[in-house]
N, C-alpha and C positions, 0 to 999 in steps of 0.2 A: 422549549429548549432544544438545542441541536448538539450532536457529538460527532468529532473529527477523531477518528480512529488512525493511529500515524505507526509507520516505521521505517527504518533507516535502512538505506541500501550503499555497498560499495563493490566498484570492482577495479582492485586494482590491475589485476593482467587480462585485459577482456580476450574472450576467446575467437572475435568475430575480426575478421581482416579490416584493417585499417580503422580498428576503435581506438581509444584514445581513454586512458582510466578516467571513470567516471564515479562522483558521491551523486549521494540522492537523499531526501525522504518526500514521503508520498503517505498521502490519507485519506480515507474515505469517509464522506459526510452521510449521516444519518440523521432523522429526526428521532428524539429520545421518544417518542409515543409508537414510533416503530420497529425499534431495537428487538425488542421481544416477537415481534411476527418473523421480521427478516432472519433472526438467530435461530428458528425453528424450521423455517425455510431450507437456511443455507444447513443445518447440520443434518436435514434428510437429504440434502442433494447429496454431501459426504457418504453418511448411511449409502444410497443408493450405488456410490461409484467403492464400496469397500472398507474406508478409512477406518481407521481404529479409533476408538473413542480420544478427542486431545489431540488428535494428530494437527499438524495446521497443513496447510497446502499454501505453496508457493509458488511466484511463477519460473522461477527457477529453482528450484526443489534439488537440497542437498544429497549427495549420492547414500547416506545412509538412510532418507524417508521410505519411507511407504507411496508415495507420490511417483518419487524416480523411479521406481521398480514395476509400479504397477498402472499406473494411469500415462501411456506414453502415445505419441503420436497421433493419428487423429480421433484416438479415446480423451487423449489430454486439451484436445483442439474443442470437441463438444463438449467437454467438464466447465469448459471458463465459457463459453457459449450460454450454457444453462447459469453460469453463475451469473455472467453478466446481465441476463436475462428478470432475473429475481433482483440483482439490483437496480434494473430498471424500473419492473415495478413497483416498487419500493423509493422510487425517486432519490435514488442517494447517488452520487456525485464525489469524483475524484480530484485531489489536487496533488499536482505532484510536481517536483524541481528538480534540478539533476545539474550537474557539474563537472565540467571537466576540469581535472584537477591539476592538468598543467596549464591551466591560464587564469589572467588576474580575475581577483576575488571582485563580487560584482556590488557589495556593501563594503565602504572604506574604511566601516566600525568596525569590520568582522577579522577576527585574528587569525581564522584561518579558515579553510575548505569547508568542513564540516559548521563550525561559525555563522560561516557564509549562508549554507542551504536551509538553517535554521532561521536566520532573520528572512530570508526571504520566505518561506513555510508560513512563519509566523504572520508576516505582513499578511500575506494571499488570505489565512484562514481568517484573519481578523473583517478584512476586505468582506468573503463570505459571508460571517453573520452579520454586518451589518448592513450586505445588501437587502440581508430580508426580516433589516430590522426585530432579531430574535438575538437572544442569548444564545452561549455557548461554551461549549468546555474541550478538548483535547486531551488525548491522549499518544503519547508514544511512546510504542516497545522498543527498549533497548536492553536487550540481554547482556549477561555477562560476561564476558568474553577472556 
């Protein structure tokens, strides 16, 4: 069996010249036989760079973490280096969709933006398991806001 580990991203006022608000969700595929190596992996690479037990780390990390404050510049450039790294070994695999939210929706079913990013997440992940002919399960965090 395989797991797509998901979360939702938005921005409505991007801070970079000439972006254009964008939705997202994006997730990364594991196999469940290796969840437990990589999770051990990834929480000593944490340990190593500080992180407080629970912390999460993001790639754009909210100005109240532990992330924003203390892993910056090119410490924050080798952290996702070393992450990417471990998840290379570990053969797991990103999918991810994004959306500019002033233009037409790109599913005719979907009622709106966020709708939108979802059917198509959905399709891709479904696409994924059954290129390699395995099961599979998702998950995505969506906090309370």
């Amino acid at each position: 069996m395989d797991f797509i580990f998901a979360d939702d991203s938005e921005q409505k006022n991007p801070t970079r010249q000439e972006m254009r608000p964008l939705i997202g969700l994006g997730g990364v595929h594991i196999s469940a036989e290796l969840i437990g190596d990589i999770e051990h992996e990834i929480n000593e690479l944490c340990s190593r760079y500080g992180f407080p037990d629970g912390e999460e780390f993001k790639w754009s990390p909210s100005r109240d973490s532990y992330m924003h404050d203390n892993i910056k510049e090119e410490r924050r450039v080798v952290f996702y280096n070393e992450l990417f790294e471990i998840s290379s070994n570990y053969k797991s695999t990103a999918i991810v969709v994004a959306s500019d939210l002033d233009c037409n929706l790109a599913d005719s079913s979907a009622e709106n933006q966020n709708q939108d990013v979802t059917i198509m997440f959905l399709e891709r992940a479904n696409k994924f398991f059954n290129s390699f002919s395995r099961t599979g399960a998702f998950f995505i965090y969506k906090p309370h806001r």
